[in-house]
C-alpha positions in Angstrom: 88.9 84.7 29.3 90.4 83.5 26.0 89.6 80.0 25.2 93.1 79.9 23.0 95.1 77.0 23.5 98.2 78.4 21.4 98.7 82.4 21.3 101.7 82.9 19.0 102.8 87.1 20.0 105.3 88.8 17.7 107.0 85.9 17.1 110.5 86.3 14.7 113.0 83.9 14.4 116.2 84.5 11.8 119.4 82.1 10.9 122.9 83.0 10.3 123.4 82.4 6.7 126.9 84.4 7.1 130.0 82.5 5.3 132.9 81.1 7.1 134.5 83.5 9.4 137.9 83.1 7.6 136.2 83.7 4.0 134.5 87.1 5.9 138.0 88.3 7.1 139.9 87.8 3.7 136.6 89.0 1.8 135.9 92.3 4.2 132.2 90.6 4.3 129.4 91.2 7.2 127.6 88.5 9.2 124.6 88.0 7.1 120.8 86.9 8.5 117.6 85.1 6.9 114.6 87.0 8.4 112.4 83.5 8.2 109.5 85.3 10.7 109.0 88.4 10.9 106.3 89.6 13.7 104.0 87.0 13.0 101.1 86.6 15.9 97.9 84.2 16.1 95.7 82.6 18.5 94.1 78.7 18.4 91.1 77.7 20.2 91.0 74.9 21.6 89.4 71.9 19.0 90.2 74.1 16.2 92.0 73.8 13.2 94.5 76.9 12.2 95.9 76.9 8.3 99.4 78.7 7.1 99.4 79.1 3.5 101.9 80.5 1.1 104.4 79.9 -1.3 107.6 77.9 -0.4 110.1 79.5 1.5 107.9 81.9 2.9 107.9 80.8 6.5 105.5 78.3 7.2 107.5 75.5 8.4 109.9 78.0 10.2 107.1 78.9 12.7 105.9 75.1 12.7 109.3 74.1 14.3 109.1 77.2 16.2 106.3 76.1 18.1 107.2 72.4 18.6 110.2 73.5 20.3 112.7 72.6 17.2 113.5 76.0 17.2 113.9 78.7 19.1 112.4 82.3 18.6 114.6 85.3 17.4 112.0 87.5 19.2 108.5 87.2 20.3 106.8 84.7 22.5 104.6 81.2 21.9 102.1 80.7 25.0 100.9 77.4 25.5 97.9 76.8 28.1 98.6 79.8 29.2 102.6 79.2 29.9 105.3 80.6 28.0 106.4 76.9 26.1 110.1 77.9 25.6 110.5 78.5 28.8 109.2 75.3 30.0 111.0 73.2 26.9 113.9 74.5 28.9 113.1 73.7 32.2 112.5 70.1 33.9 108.9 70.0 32.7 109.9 69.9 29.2 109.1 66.1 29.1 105.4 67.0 29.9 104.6 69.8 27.5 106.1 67.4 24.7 103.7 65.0 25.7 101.0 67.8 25.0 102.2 69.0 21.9 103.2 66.7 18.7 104.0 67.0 14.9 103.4 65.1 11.4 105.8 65.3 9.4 105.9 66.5 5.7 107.2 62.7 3.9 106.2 59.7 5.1 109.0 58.5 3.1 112.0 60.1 5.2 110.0 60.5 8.9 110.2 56.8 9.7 113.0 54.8 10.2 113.6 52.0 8.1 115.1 49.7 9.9 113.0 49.5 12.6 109.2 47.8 12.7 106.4 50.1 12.8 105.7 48.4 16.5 108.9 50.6 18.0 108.3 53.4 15.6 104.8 53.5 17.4 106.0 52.5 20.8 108.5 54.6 21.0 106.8 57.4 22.7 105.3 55.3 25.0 108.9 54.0 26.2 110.6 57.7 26.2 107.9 59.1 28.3 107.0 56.1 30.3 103.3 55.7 29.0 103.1 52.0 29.1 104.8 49.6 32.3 106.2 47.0 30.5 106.4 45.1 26.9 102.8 43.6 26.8 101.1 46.6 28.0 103.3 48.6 25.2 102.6 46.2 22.4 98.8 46.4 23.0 98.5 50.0 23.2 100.4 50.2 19.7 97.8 48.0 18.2 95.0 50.5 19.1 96.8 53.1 18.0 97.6 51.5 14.5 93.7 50.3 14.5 92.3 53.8 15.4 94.1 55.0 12.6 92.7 52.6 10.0 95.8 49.6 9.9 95.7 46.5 11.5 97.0 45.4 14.8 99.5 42.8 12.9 101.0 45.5 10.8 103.5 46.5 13.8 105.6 43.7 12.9 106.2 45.1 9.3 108.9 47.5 8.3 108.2 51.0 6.4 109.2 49.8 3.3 106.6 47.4 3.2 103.4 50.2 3.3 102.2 52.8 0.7 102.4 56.5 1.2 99.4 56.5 2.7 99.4 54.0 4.6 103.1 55.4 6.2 101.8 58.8 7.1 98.8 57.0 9.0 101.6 54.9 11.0 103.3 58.7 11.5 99.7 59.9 12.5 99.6 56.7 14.7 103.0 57.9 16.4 101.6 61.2 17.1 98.9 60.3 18.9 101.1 58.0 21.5 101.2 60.3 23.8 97.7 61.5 23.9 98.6 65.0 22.8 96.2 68.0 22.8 98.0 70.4 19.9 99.4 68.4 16.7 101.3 70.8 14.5 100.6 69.2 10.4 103.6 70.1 7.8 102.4 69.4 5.1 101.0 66.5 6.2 99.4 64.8 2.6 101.7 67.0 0.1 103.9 63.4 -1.0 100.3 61.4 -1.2 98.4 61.0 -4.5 95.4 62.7 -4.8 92.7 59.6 -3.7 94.9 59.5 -0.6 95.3 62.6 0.2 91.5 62.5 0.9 91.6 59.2 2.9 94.2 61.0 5.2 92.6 64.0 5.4 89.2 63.0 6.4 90.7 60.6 9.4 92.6 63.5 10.7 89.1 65.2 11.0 87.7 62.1 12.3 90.7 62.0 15.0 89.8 65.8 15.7 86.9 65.0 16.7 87.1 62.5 18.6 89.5 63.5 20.5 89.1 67.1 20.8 92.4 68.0 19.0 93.7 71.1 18.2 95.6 71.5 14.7 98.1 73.7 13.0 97.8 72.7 9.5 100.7 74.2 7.2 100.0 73.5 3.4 100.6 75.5 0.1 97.3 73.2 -1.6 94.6 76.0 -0.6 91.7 73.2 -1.5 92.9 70.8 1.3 93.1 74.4 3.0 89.7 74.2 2.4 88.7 71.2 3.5 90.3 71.0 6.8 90.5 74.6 8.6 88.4 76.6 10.6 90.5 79.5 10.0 93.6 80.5 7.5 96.5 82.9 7.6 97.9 83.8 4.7 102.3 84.2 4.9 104.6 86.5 2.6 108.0 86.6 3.3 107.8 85.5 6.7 105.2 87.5 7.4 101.0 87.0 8.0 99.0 89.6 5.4 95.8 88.6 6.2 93.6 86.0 8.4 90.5 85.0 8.2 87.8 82.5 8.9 88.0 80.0 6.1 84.4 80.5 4.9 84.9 84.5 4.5 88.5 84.0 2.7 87.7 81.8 0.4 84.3 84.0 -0.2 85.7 87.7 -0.2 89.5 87.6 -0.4 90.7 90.8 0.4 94.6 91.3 0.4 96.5 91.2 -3.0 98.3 88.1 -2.5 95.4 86.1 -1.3 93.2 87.0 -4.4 96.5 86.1 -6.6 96.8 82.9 -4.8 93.2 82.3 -5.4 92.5 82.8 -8.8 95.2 80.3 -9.9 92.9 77.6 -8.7 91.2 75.5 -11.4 87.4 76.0 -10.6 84.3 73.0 -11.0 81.6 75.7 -11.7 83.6 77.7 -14.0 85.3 74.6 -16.5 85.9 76.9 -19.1 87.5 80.2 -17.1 91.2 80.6 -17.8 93.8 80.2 -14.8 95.5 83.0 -13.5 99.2 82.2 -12.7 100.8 83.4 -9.3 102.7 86.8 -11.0 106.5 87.3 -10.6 108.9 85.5 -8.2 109.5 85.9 -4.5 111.7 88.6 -3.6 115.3 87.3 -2.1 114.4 86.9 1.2 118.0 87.8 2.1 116.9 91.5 0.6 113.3 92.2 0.8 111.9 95.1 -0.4 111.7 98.3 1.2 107.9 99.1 2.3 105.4 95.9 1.9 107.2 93.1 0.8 104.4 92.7 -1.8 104.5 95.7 -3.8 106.7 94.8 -6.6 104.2 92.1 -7.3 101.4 93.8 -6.6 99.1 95.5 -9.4 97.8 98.1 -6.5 100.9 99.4 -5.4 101.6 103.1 -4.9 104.2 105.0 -3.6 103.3 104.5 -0.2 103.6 100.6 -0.6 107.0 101.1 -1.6 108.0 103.2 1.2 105.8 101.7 4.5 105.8 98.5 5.6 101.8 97.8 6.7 100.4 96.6 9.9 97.7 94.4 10.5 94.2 95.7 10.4 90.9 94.3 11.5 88.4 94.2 8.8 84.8 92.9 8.6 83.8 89.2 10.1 86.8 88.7 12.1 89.5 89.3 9.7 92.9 91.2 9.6 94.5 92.4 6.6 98.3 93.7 6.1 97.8 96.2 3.2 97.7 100.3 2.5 95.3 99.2 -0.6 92.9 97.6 1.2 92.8 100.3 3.8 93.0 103.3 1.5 89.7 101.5 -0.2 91.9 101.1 -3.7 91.1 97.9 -3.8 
């Protein structure tokens, strides 16, 4: 039996992006669609922590609203403990599974709202899904959340504006956790922070992993806090996964194209004096990809076969799976 928590199978999802249907009619112009996901599957263990790197716009925050229930799939299917969670966001145990299943939001900035104290920002949860009887019982259980994330029980009478970045995504973090969830899906959870606080936030969400036994989705584009906080990361292109791989043997023996590109643009401590490689050429239009592997025009191994047949995901050694005719055909 699979110990996955979350089992993401073929999953799609694509917008209208047509113009106004009386600008098509006078302008003889199709409907037109974003391909955001395209086909993308993965599995999370339970206590585990799943990363989604890429550029922006390549998808990552498409399948985080996926699976949170934002959105809903084109194609393809997200399985929950087991159940098929878009079915049961639609039926009358929706209320439950939201309980189970949380998100952080990107900026702390724009995620809280300003005119209310952080006490009802936190207690919130508790109210909509009937966690806490009354007012005193509600008002204590928002000041262990704020303490268990590192504030102080009398900061629930402040407003937003009166915190620092940091300290507003631990009062997001703090809302999360409300409903004693089991699956928190991160986007981009430190990417507004400075530097020294991105660290501070990082290493309580590890703390809160542990002690709680949660299970993360981590979406970031900074492949050192990628680093830091995975067990395992998928690598996105144009809506779609190219490889995955337990952190340890990505970061050690990249194998697809686009990973070692992604890679080698990252400063290194033991090599000061090696010079950066910059991320070459721009991201296709998603709007029209390239025929073949979405890749190739960036790609230094590309062949005619590249440009012609779009690659599947293959196993490769130590529990890996790569999306490439380059490094199957050994060319690379």
């Amino acid at each position: 039996m699979s110990d996955a928590l979350v089992q993401v199978q073929d999953l799609s999802r694509r917008f209208d992006v047509s113009a106004p249907w009386l600008t098509r009619v006078i302008e003889r112009r199709p409907r037109q669609w974003l391909q955001a996901v395209d086909g993308v599957s993965f599995e999370i263990e339970r206590g585990r922590t799943l990363a989604l790197v890429g550029e922006s716009g390549c998808g990552k925050s498409t399948v985080a609203r996926v699976l949170v229930g934002l959105y809903a799939p084109s194609a393809g299917q997200v399985l929950f403990d087991g159940r098929d969670a878009h079915a049961v966001y639609a039926s009358a145990d929706a209320l439950a599974l939201r309980r189970r299943v949380q998100m952080i939001f990107q900026d702390p900035y724009a995620s809280l709202n300003p005119r209310w104290r952080v006490g009802d920002i936190v207690g919130e949860p508790l109210r909509e899904h009937g966690l806490a009887p009354d007012a005193a019982a509600r008002e204590g259980r928002v000041a262990e959340l704020l303490q268990s994330v590192g504030l102080a029980a009398a900061d629930g009478a402040k407003f937003p504006h009166q915190f620092s970045g940091g300290q507003r995504q631990r009062v997001s973090i703090a809302r999360a956790l409300a409903t004693a969830p089991e699956f928190l899906v991160c986007d981009e959870p430190t990417s507004a922070l400075d530097v020294s606080v991105q660290a501070q936030v990082l290493n309580l969400m590890k703390d809160l992993q542990r002690e709680r036994g949660l299970t993360y989705l981590f979406i970031s584009h900074n492949l050192a806090v990628v680093r830091h906080v995975s067990d395992e990361v998928g690598v996105m292109y144009l809506g779609r996964l190219v490889e995955r791989a337990p952190t340890r043997r990505l970061f050690a023996m990249p194998r697809h194209p686009y990973t070692r590109m992604l890679l080698d643009a990252i400063p290194s401590l033991a090599a000061p004096g090696r010079a950066r490689t910059p991320v070459q050429g721009d991201v296709p239009n998603p709007l029209q990809p390239p025929s073949g592997c979405g890749f190739h025009p960036r790609c230094p191994l590309a062949n005619a076969r590249c440009r012609a047949e779009r690659p599947v995901l293959r196993a490769v050694d130590e529990g890996g799976v790569v999306a490439c005719h380059a490094v199957e055909e050994g060319r690379g």
